[in-house]
N, C-alpha and C positions, 0 to 999 in steps of 0.2 A: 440577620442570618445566624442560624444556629452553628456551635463550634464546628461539628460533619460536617457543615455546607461550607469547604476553603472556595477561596476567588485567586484567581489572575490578580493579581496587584498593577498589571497595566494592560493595555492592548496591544503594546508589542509585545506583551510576554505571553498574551494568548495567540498571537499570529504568530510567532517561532514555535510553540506549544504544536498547535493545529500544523502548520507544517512540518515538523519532526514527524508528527504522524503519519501526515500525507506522503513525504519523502521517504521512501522504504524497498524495501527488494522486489515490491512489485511496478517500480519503478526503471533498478536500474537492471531487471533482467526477463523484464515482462515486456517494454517498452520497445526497447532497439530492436526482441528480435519480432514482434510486431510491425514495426515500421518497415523494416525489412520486408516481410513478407507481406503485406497489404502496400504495395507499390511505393515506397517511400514517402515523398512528397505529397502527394494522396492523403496516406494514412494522416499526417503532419498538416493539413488541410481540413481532414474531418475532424478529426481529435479536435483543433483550437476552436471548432464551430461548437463543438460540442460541450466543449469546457465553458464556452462564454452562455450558451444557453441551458441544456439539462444539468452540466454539474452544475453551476450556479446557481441553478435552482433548489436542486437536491441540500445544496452547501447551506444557503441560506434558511431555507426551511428546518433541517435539522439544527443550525446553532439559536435560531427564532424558538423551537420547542424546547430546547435545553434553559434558557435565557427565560423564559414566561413561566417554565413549571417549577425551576430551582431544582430538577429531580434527574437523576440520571435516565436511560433509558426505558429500564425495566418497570420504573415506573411513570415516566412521564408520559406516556401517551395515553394510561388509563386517564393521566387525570385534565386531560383534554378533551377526551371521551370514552365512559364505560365499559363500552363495548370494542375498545382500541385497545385494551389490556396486549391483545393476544401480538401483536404488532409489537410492542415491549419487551414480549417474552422471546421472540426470535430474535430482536435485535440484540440480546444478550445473548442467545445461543452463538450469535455468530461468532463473537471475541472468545467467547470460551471453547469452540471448537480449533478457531485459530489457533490461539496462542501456543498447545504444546507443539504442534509443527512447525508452528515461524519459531521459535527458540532451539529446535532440533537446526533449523537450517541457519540460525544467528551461532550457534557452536559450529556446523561447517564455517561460516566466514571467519568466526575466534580463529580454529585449527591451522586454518590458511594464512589469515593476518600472522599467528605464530611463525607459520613456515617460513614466510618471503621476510619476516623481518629478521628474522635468524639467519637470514643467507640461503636457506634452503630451497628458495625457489625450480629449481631444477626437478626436484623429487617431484614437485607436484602439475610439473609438466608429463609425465608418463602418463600412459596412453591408462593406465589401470589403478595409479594412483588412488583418484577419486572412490570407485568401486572398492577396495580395499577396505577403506575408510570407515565408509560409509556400513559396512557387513560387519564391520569390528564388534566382538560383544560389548569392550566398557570403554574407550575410547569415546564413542557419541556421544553415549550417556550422560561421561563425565564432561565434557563441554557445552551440551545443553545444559545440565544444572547450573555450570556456571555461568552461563548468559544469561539463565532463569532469573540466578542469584542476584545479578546486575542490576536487571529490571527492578526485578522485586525492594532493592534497596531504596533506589528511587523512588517507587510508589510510596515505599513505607514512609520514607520521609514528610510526606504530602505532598500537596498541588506548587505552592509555592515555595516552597524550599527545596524541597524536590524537583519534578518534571519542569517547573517554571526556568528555574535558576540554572539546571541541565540544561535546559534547551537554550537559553541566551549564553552558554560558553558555547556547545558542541553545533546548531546551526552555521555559525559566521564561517567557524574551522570546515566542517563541511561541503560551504558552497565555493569558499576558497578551494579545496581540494576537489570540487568537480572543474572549475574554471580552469584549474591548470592541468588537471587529467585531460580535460577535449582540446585545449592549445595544443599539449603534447601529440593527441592522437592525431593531428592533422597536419603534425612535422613529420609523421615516419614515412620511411622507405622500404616499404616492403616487399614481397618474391613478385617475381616473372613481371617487370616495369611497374606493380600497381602503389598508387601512395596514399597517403588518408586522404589526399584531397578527392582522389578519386573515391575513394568512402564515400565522403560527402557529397559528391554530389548524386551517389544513389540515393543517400537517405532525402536529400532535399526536395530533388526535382521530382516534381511528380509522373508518374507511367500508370499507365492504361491499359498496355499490350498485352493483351492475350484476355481483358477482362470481358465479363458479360454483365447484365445489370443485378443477376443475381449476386456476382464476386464483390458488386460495388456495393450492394446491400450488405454481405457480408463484415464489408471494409466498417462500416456505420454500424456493424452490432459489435464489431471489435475493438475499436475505437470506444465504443459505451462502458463495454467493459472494463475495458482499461481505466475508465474515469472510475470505476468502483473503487479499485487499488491506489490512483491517484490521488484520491479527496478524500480517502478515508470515509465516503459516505455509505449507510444499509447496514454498519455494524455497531451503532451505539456509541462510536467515539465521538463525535462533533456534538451528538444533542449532549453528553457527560461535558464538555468542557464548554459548550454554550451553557452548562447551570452553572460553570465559572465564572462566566462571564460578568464583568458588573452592569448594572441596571443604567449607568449614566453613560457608561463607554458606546463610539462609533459603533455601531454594529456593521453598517455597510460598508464604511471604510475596512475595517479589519478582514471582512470578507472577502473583498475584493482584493488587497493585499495577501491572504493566501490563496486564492485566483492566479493571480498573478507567477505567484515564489513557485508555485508547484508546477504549472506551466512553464515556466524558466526551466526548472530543474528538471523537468522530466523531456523536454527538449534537448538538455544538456548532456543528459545520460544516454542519449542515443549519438549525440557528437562524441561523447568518451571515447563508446565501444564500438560504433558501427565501419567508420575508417580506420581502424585498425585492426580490427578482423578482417576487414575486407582488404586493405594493405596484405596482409601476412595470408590469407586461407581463402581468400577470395568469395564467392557466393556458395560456396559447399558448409564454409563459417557460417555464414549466418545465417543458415538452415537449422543453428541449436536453438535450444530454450529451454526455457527454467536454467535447474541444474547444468545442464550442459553447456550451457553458454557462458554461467559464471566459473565455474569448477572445473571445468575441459579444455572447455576454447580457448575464454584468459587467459590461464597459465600457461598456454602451446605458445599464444602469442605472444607473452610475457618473453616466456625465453628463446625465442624467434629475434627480441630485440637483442641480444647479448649480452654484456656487462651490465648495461641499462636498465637491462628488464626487474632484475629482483628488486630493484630501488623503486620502480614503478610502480610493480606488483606489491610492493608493500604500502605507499600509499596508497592504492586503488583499493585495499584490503579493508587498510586502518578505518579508510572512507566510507567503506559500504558498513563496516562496522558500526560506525557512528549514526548512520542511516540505517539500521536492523534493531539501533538499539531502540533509538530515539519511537521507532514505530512498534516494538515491542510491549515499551511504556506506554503508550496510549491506549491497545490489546488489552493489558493487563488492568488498566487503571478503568478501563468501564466496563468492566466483568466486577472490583475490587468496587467502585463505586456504587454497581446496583446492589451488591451485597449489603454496603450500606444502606442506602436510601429505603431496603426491603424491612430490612431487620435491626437497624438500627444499634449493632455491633458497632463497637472502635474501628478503626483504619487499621489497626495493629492488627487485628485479628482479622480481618477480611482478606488481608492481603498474604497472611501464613495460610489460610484455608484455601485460596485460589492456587498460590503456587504451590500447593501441595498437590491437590489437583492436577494442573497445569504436570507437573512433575511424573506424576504415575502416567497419566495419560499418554506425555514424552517419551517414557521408559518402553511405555507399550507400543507403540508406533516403532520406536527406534529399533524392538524385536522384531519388528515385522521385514527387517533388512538382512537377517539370520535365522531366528529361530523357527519365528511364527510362519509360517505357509500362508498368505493371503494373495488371491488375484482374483480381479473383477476385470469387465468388459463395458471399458466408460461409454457412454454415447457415440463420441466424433470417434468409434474406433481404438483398436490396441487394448494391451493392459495396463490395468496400475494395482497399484498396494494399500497399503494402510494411511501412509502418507497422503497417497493420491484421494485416496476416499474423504478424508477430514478436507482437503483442500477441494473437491468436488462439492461436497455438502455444501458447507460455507458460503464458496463466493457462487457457483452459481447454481446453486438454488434458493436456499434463505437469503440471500443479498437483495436477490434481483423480486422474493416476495415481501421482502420488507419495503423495499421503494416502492413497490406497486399499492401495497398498504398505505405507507404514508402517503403518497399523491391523490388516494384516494378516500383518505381522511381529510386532507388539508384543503382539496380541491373540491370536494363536493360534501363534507359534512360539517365540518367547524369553519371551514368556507376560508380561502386565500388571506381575506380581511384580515385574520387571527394572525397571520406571518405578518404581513405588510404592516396593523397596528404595530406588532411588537419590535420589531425593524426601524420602525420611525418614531418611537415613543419619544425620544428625547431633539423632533423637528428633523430628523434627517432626510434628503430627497430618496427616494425610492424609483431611481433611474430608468428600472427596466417591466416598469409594473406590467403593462399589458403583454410583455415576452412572461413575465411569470406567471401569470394566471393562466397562459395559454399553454406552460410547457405541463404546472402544476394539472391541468385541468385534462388535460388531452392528448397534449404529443409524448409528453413522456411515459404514461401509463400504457400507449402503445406502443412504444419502443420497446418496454421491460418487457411486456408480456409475449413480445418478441424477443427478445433476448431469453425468457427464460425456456422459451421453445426451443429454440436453436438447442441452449444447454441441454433439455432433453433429451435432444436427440429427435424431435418432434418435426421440426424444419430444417431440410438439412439442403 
């Protein structure tokens, strides 16, 4: 392998790697208030169905292509097939459209981590707090660069000194800190009799009431979605650290072990937050998302607990912090990687020209909360900004036509065989072959293509 081409030095340190990625903000405020609102239980039903067959799919497919071409994204698909160029080209659009918004919103969490660990938690329970903030001319700015800066350090370092080595200190700290964040949330006692346990069991149990088969449909294209954010797959992260991969390492194993970690954890994020908003704010709570639910609701809740709370809100901060960063790094590093792979530049310099990029792009979004006038008229209704537009793009549109690309490379032109070979090179069983060829082949390319309707605004 050429010096450019670094590896994973183990397969636990590509499974903490891949799940750093997967573990991220659109976990722990995408997740709860989706469950919430696609009938709990329900939701926590179709999601693990869904996890064990299309992500799975999705999952292993992508680190199979990373692993057979040694190429990050942008170019690994031409070189599976010529005519799949274009497929490469959007799966890097997507990390570089991401990254200067996820680092704009990994400086809100910096901001807030500051706040509650200074004692200040209070301030950022006000009802206008957030809004403030967020309109500030150099306040944003200056905390997304440094969250940029974070990342950036880490990638520069490389794969295994870097991101590797990050990732086996700050995982472990992590899931310890989601474990005792959802203990906690299902001791409180919060307004008018409710308590986390009562949380819990909206999120758990599943309900029905009031749905039709359309809402249940609904539930199944939400759920899918979520797996985009959950597995980090459609944006070029998995195939980049599947060319990490070593040629003699589990491949199945390691997959199925981040299966596993990200399932846990994204189950567990909705134990954190869902009985404890619903303790303290009851179902009016968990009618936020996105922003709202981390940056609003939290901190009300937060300080709802009283003395308690700033100490909470401070690890809950530190937490998501560790979880924005770790998936920032992965963002960064396959937009930095296909840089490489294209043009065959140092790491040093791919990773100063991205976050330069990354950086203006941040600056200019983060105008759009002051200076800049932008409003558009999404799909499902309302408006959004500049923010909202980059986060529109991204996941559902390019996301949902990248997987439908790949499923329809893999499954009908270089044919399943090419994953399943490369998956079992080294004798492994290959457990689930005929769910994979079926989801690769069929059920998944109809799902997305339904999912990217919905997005549209096409089926509604």
């Amino acid at each position: 392998m050429s010096e450019k081409r670094n590896s994973f030095s183990s397969s636990i340190g590509f499974v903490l790697a891949a799940a750093g990625s997967a573990v991220g903000l659109g976990n722990i405020w995408r997740f709860p208030y989706l469950a919430a609102k696609d009938g709990g239980g329900l939701f926590l039903v179709v999601y693990i169905i869904l996890a064990l067959t299309f992500g799975y799919t999705m999952l292993v497919t992508e680190v199979a292509i990373g692993r057979k071409t040694k190429q990050s994204a942008l170019t690994a698909y031409g070189r599976l097939h010529k005519r799949s160029k274009w497929i490469g080209g959007f799966a890097t659009l997507v990390p570089f459209l991401i990254l200067p918004y996820y680092c704009i919103i990994g400086g809100w969490v910096l901001k807030y981590c500051i706040v509650f660990c200074t004692g200040q938690g209070s301030a950022a329970a006000e009802g206008t707090y957030f809004t403030e903030f967020i309109s500030g001319y150099y306040e944003p700015i200056i905390f997304t660069a440094v969250f940029l800066l974070a990342a950036a350090v880490v990638v520069f370092i490389g794969v295994n000194k870097g991101i590797e080595n990050l990732s086996k200190i700050l995982m472990p700290i992590l899931l310890l800190f989601v474990v005792g964040i959802a203990i906690f949330s299902l001791t409180v006692q919060g307004t008018d009799g409710r308590t986390g346990m009562d949380g819990l069991r909206k999120y758990m149990i599943p309900s029905v009431e009031g749905m039709n088969f359309k809402d249940i449909i609904m539930v199944v294209l939400d759920a899918m979605g979520q797996l985009f954010y959950s597995i980090s797959v459609a944006m070029g992260i998995m195939v980049t650290y599947g060319s990490y991969f070593k040629d003699d390492s589990n491949m199945m194993k390691s997959v199925n072990r981040i299966e596993i970690f990200d399932t846990a954890v994204a189950f567990l994020a909705g134990v954190m937050i869902i009985p404890a908003v619903y303790a303290f704010q009851g179902n009016e709570g968990l009618k936020s998302a996105g922003p709202g639910l981390m940056f609003v609701a939290l901190p009300q809740v937060f300080q709802s607990m009283g003395w308690a709370g700033n100490i909470v809100g401070a690890v809950f901060f530190v937490m998501v912090f560790f979880a924005a960063l770790t998936s920032a790094i992965s963002i960064l590093e396959a937009v930095v990687s296909s840089i490489i792979d294209k043009t065959n530049i140092n790491r040093h310099n791919a990773v100063i020209i991205e976050a330069a990029a990354a950086l203006a792009i941040g600056i200019f979004i983060c105008l759009g909360f002051n200076v800049i006038e932008f409003t558009w008229t999404m799909p499902g209704g309302g408006e959004g900004g500049l923010l909202d537009l980059f986060d529109f793009l991204s996941n559902n549109i390019f996301m949902p036509i990248v997987a439908i690309g790949t499923c329809i490379l893999i499954g009908w032109i270089v044919k399943p065989k090419t994953v399943i070979d490369e998956a079992t090179k080294n004798g492994e069983k290959f457990g689930r072959r005929i769910l994979y060829i079926g989801m690769i082949k069929y059920i998944a390319p109809v799902l997305l293509v339904a999912l990217l309707l919905v997005s549209m605004g096409v089926i509604r």
